[in-house]
C-alpha positions in Angstrom: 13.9 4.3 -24.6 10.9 2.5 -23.1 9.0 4.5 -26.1 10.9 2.8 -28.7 10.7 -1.0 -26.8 6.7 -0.2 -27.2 6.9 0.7 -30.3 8.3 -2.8 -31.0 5.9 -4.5 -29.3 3.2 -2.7 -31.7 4.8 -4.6 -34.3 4.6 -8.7 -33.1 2.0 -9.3 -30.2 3.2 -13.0 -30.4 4.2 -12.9 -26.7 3.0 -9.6 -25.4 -0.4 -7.7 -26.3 0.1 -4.1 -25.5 -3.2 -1.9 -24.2 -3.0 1.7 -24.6 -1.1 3.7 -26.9 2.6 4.8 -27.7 1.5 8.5 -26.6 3.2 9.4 -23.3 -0.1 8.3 -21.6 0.4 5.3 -20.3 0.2 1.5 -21.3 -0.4 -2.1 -20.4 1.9 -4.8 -21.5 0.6 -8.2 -20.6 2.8 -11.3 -21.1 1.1 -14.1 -22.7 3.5 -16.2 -21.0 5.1 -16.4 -17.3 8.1 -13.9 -18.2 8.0 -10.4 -18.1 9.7 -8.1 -20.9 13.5 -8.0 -20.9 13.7 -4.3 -20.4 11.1 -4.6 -17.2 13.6 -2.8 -15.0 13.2 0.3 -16.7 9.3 0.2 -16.7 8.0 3.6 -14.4 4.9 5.7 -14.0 2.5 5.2 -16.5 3.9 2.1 -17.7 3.4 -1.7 -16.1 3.7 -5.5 -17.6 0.9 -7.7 -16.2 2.3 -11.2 -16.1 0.4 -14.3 -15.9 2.1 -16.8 -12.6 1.4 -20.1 -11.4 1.2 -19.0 -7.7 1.0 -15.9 -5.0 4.4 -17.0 -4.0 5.9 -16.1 -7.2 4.5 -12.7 -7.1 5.2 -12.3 -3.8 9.3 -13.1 -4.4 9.4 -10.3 -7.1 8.8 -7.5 -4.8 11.0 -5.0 -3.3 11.2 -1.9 -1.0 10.4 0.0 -4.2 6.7 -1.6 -3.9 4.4 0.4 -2.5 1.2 -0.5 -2.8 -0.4 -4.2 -3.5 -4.0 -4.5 -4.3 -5.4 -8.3 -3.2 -8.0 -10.2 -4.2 -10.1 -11.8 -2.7 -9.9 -10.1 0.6 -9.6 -13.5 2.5 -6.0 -13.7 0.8 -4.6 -10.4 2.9 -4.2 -12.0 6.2 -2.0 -15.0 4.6 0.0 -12.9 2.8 0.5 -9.4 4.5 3.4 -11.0 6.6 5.2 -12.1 3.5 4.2 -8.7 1.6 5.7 -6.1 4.6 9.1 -8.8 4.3 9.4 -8.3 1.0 9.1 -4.4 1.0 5.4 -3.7 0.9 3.9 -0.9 2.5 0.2 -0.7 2.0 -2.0 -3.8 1.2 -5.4 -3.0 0.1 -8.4 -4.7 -1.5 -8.2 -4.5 -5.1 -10.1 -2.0 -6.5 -9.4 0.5 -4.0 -5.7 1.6 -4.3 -6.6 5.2 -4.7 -8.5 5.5 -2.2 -6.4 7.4 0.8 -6.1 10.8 2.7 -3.7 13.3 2.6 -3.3 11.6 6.2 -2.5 8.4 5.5 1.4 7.1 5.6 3.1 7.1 2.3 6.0 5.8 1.3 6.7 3.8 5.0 6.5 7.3 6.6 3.9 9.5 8.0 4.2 13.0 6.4 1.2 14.9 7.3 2.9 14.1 11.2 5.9 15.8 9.6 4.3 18.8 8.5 2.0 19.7 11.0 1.7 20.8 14.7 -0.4 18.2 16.4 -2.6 19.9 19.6 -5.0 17.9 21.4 -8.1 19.1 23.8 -9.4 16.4 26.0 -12.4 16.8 28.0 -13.0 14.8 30.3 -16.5 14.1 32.1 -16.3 13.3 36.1 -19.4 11.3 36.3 -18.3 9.1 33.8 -14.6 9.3 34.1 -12.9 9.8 37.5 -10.0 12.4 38.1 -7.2 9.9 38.5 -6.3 12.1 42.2 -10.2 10.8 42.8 -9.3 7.1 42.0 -5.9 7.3 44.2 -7.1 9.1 46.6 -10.7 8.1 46.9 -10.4 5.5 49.7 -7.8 7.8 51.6 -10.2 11.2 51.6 -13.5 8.4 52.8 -11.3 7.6 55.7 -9.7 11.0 56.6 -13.6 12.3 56.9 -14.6 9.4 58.5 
């Protein structure tokens, strides 16, 4: 179905310019005015309609839980608008530019599934000279008086 809206578009770029092709591959529909395409709802995977706003609040209203990622730019903007982003549904706010760039560690979708999957072990060392045994820091002042 989205296929055959594209298709469409092909034919009349008065009020959307498609980029890419009608291949299965993927494709860019960008408004050339502040509405996005009717059939928006259905738009998945490959497949996203850039629309030009007026301001970040506008944006900012139009996403959900369903919105994962948000790239920002410039970076100054993050810390004015992370509060309004994580309200909204937002799980991951990032620099723009570098939305691909995670680990197999990092939390996806508002979980944490590599702490799912795994067993997590830890080894601490600790080093006396630097770091007292805590029976040391209770007990210090009693065992100096009990030798004394």
């Amino acid at each position: 179905e989205v296929r055959a809206e594209l298709k469409a578009l092909i034919m009349d770029d008065t009020y959307y310019k498609l980029i890419g092709r009608n291949d299965g591959r993927g494709a860019i529909i960008v408004s050339q005015e502040s509405e996005a395409v009717e059939w928006a709802p259905k738009l998945c995977g490959r497949v996203a309609n850039l629309v030009p706003i007026d301001s970040i609040d506008e944006a900012i209203r139009e996403m959900n839980s369903y919105t994962q990622t948000v790239g920002v730019y410039p970076d100054s903007l993050k810390a004015d608008i992370r509060d309004a982003l994580a309200i909204q549904g937002a799980q991951r706010i990032m620099s723009l530019g570098y939305v691909i760039t995670s680990t197999e560690a990092s939390p996806q979708d508002g979980i944490e599934p590599m702490r799912r999957m795994v067993r997590w072990i830890t080894d601490d060392t600790c080093v006396a000279e630097t770091t007292p045994a805590a029976w040391e820091a209770v007990l210090g002042d009693a065992r100096v008086a009990a030798a004394e």
